[in-house]
N, C-alpha and C positions, 0 to 999 in steps of 0.2 A: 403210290408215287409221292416223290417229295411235294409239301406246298412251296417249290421256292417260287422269289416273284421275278420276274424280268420287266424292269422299268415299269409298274403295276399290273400284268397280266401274270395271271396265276398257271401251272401247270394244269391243273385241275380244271380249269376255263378255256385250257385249247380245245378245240375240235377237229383241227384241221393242220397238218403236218405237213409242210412242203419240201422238198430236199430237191439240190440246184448241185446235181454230182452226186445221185443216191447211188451207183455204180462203185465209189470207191470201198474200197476194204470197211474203215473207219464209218462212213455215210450211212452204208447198207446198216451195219449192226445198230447204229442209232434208228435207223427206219422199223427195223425190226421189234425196237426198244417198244417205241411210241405206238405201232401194231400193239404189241400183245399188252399194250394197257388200253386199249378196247378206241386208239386214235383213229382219224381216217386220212392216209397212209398217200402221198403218189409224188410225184417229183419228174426231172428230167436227167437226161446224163447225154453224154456225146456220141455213145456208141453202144448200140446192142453186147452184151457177155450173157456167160454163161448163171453170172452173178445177178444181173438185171433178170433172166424169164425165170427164176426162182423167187426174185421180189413178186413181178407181176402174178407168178402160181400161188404165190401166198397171199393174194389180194389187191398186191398194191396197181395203182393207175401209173404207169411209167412211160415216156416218149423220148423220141431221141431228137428233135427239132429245135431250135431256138426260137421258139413263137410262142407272145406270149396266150394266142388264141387255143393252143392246144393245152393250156393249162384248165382243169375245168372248171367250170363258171361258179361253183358253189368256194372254190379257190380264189380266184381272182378277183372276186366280186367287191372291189372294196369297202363301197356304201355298209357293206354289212360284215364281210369275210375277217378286214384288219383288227375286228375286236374278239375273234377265236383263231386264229391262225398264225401260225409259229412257222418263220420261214427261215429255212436251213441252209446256209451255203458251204463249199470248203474254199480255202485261198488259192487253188488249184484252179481257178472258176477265171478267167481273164473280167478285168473291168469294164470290157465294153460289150457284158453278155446282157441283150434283151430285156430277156426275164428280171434278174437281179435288177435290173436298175428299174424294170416297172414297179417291182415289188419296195424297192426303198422309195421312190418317187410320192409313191401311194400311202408313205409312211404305216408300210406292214412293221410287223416284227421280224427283223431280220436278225438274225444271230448265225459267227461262225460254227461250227462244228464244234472247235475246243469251247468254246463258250458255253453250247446246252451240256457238253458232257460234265461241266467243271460245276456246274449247277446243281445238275442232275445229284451228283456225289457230294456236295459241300455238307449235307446235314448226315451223311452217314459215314459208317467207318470205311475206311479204303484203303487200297493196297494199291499203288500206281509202279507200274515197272518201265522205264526208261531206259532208254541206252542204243547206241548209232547200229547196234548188232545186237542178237540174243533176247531181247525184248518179247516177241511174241512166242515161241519156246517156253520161255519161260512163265509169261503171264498166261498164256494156258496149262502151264504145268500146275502153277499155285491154282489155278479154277480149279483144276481136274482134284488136285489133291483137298481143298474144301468141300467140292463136290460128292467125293467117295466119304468123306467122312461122315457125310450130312449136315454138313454147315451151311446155313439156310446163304443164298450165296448168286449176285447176279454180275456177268462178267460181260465186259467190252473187248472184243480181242482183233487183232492186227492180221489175221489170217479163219483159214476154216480150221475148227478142229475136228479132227476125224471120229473124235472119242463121240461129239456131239452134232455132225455134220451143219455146224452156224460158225458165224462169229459173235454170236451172242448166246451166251448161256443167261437162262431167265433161272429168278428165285422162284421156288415152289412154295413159298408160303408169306404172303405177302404182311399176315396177322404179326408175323417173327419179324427181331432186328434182320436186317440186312448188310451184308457187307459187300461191295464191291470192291471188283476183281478189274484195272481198269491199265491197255498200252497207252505210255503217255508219250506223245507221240514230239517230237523235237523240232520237225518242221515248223518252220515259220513261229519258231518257241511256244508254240500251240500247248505244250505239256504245263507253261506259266500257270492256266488257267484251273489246274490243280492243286487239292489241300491236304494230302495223305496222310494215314496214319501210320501208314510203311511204304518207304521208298524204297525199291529195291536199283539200283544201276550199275548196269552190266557192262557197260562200254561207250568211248569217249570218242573214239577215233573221227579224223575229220572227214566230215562227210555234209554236204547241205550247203558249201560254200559259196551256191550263189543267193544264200539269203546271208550267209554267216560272215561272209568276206575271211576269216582268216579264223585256223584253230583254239584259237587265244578267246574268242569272242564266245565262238560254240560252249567251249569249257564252262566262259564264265555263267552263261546260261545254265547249265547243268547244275553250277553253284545256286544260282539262284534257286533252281528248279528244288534241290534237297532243301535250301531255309525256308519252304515253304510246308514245308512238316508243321503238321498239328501241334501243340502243348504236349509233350507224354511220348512223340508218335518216337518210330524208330527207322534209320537211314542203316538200310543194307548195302556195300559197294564193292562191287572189285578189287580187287588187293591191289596199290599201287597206284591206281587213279587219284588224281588229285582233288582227293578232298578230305584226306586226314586232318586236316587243319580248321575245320571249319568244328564252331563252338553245336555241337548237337550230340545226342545221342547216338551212337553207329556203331557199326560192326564190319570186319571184312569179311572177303570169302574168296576162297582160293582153289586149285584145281587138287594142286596137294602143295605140303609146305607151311609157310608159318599164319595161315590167316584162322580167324577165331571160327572160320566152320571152313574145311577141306573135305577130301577124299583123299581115301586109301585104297591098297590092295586091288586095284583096278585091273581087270584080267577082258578078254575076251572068249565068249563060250557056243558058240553055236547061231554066231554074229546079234548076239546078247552084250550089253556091258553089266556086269557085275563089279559092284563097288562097297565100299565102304561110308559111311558120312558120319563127322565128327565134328563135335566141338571139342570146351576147353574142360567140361566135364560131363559128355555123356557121347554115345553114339549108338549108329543105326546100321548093321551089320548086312555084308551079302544083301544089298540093294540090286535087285535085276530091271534093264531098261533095254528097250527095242530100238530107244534113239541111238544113232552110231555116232561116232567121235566124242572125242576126248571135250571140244568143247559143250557138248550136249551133257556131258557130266558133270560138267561147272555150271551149265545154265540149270542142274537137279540140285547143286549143292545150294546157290542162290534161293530156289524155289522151296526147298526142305526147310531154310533159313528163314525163309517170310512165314511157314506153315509153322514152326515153332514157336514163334510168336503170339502163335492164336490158341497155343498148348494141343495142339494133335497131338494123338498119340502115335509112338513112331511105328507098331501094328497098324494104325489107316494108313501112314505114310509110306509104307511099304507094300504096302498093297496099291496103293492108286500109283505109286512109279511103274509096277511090274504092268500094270492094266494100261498104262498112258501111253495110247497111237501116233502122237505127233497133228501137225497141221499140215495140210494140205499145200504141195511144192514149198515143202521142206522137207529135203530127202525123202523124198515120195517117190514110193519104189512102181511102176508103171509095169513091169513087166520083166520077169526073168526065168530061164531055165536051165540046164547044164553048158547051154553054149555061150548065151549072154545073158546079162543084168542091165535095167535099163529103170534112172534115177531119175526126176523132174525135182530141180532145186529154185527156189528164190535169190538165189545168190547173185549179187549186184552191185558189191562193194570188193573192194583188193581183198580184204582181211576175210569176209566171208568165202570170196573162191578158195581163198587158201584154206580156212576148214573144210569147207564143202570135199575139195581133189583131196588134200590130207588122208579125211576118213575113209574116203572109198580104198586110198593107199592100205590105209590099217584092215580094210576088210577085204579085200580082195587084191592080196601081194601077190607078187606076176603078174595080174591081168596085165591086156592094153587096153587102157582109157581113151575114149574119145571124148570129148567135150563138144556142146552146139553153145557157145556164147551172145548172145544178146546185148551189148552195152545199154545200159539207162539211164538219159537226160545228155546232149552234147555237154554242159558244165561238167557236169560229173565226169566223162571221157577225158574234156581235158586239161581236168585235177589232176588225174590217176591216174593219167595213161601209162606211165613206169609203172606202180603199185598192180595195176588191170596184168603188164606184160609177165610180171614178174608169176604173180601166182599162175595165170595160164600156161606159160611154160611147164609147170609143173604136171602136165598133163604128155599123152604120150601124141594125140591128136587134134588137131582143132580146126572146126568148122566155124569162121567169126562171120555175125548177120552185121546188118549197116543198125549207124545207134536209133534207140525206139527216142524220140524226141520227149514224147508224155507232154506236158504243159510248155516246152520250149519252142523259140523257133530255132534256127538254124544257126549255129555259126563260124565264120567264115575261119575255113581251114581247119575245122574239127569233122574229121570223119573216124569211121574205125581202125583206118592205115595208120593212125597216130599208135594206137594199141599193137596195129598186124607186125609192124615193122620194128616192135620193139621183145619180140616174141623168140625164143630161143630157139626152140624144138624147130626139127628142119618139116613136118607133116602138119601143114596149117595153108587153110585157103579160107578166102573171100567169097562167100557169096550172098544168096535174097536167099528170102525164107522160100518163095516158090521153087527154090534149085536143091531145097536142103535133102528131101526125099531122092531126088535123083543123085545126089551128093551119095546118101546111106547104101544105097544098092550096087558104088564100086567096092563099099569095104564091110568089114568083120570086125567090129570091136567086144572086145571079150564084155566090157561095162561100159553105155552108153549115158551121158549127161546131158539134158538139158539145163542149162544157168541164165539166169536173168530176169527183171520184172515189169518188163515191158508186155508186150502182146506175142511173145514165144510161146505162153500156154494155149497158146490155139494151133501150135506143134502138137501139143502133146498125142490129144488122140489118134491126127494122122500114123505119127512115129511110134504108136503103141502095136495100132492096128495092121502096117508095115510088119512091123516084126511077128504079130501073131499068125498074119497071112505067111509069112517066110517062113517059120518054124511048127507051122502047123500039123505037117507031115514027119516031124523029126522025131 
């Protein structure tokens, strides 16, 4: 582990790890972290997942209460605990949570999230992947591709990868340099706390507006985010985002067309993409990948990009593409047989549903699509409620849920009718997620969608197990 110091306590001097939101994506793989370097591991969150009884089966002490008597004593204790114990929160966490304020009160070690991971990685080399979309895709592509190589390699990632069922991939040899593999995450500009030696960023789009107030601010952040590149390091970016202009080392990357790494010859084969990837003098021929859509090709062309940099050779890199699963509700295929397909997406943003319904376009022409939509965070509904109506039209069906709030409260005059009402397609209702099962059982959709990143993935198994009882006899 690194020795870095946080205001004089040493990594090496914690003993005790506390996380205030160990439930989140981000949270958990940091809990994970400080696990497998031999910490003692437990925290709180608001609500039992499927993500929390996997902490607790791996050891950790987890509760769902805001009290701070259920934290245990060898934790709280502060006479003795504030001088080994490292306490963890995300901004996600409201200000007037219990615990947190015991724990500052007590003058613990308190530190955000972006804080210990920005720590964590300051004295090693890193690769930080950014961007409002394609991010996690991506940053576990580049794991996966260091990984198959044998490139001694520990990664923090934004989702589960399937390749490795975590969101954290540990290094297996701790004696060897290390290079982390790290989502930099843009919320609350939390990626700031990042010093990379390769920035890769995928996308700008406005998204976060109730921290950012306007797309103009977000950008500039992203600016800031790339001049925080190392001496040496290199800034990989989307063709056309604004930051050609900025004094640093960089490169673009494009899906095909004029950027210094694209793709070619992009075919469809047996719902395979086979591709091409190129620079300005060399390339990597007949690339096969599982992920669908055209933008999962541009998030490989990106990923291949960052892998070059560290000189893989394009035999690993074509091998850990053909081998690379995806993450978990990302185009996560739940269930299909000759009468339907049925996908669980993350998708949660305008720009993402339109790849997400796209793809399934490109892989299953004629079908009819049904979509189960989730909206996530009132602000975000009503930023985007054009952008929201627009891609969901694109779909042949649609089941819209009421919006998942997540850290928000209410407000007034934002519901999902801002969205329903702006919706083309004439086969679109309203309902709860308790109606949505009795919703599936009037119709037949050839490919079934789950969208959103709310608490719809607690659809998923019902809706899997639905269809397997239906077609069970078929």
């Amino acid at each position: 582990m690194n020795p870095a110091e946080m205001n004089g306590l040493y990594f090496e001097d914690i003993e005790h790890v506390y996380f205030i939101g160990i439930g989140g994506i981000g949270m958990s793989a940091l809990a994970r972290y400080f696990k497998a370097q031999g910490k003692s591991v437990s925290g709180y969150d608001k609500t039992s997942t499927e993500l929390t009884n996997e902490l607790i089966d791996e050891g950790m002490e987890v509760h769902f209460t805001d009290d701070i008597h259920r934290v245990s004593a060898s934790v709280r204790n502060a006479l003795f605990a504030v001088h080994n114990t490292l306490v963890v929160f995300t901004p996600a966490i409201p200000k007037d949570h219990q615990e947190l304020n015991y724990f500052i009160d007590n003058n613990f070690m308190v530190k955000k999230r972006s804080e210990v991971l920005g720590l964590i990685t300051e004295g090693s080399f890193t690769i930080a992947v950014a961007g409002t979309h394609g991010k996690t895709t991506t940053s576990s592509m580049i794991a996966h591709i260091l990984r198959s190589a044998g490139v001694n390699s520990t990664a923090f990632l934004g989702g589960i990868s399937k390749n490795y069922h975590s969101n954290l991939i540990v290094s297996k040899d701790d004696s060897k340099k290390n290079i982390f593999v790290v989502e930099a995450d843009e919320y609350d500009r939390s990626f700031l706390t990042l010093h990379p030696d390769i920035a890769v960023i995928t996308s700008m789009d406005a998204d976060h507006l109730d921290v950012y107030g306007d797309k103009k601010f977000l950008e500039d952040s992203y600016r800031l985010f790339a001049r925080q590149l190392k001496p040496g390091g290199k800034l990989i970016y989307k063709k056309d985002l604004p930051l050609g202009d900025l004094d640093l080392p960089h490169a673009e990357y494009s899906l095909t067309g004029n950027g210094d790494y694209s793709a070619s010859g992009i075919r469809i084969d047996r719902h395979r993409y086979h591709f091409n990837w190129n620079n300005s003098s060399s390339s990597i021929p007949d690339l096969s990948s599982e992920m669908p859509g055209l933008h999962n090709v541009e998030n490989a062309v990106a990923a291949i990009a960052a892998a070059k940099q560290l000189g893989i050779s394009s035999e690993k890199i074509s091998e850990a593409i053909h081998s690379y699963k995806g993450v978990k509700r990302r185009f996560d295929y739940q269930f299909q047989n000759e009468q339907v397909v049925y996908i669980d997406d993350y998708a949660h943003h305008p720009e993402e549903l339109r790849a997400c319904i796209s793809s399934v376009r490109e892989l299953y022409p004629g079908k009819k699509i049904t979509g189960i939509f989730q909206p996530h965070l009132y602000s975000r509904t009503r930023d985007f409620a054009v952008g929201f109506a627009k891609s969901l039209s694109l779909l042949d069906a649609l089941i819209l849920l009421d919006i998942y709030p997540a850290r928000e409260l209410p407000i007034e005059g934002v519901t999902s009718q801002m969205i329903f009402e702006k919706i083309s397609i004439p086969d679109k209702i309203i309902c709860s997620k308790e109606e949505v099962l009795d919703e599936l059982k009037k119709r037949n959709p050839d490919v079934l969608l789950t969208l959103g990143a709310g608490d719809i993935d607690q659809l998923v198994s019902p809706v899997r197990h639905y269809l397997e009882k239906k077609y069970a006899d078929v």
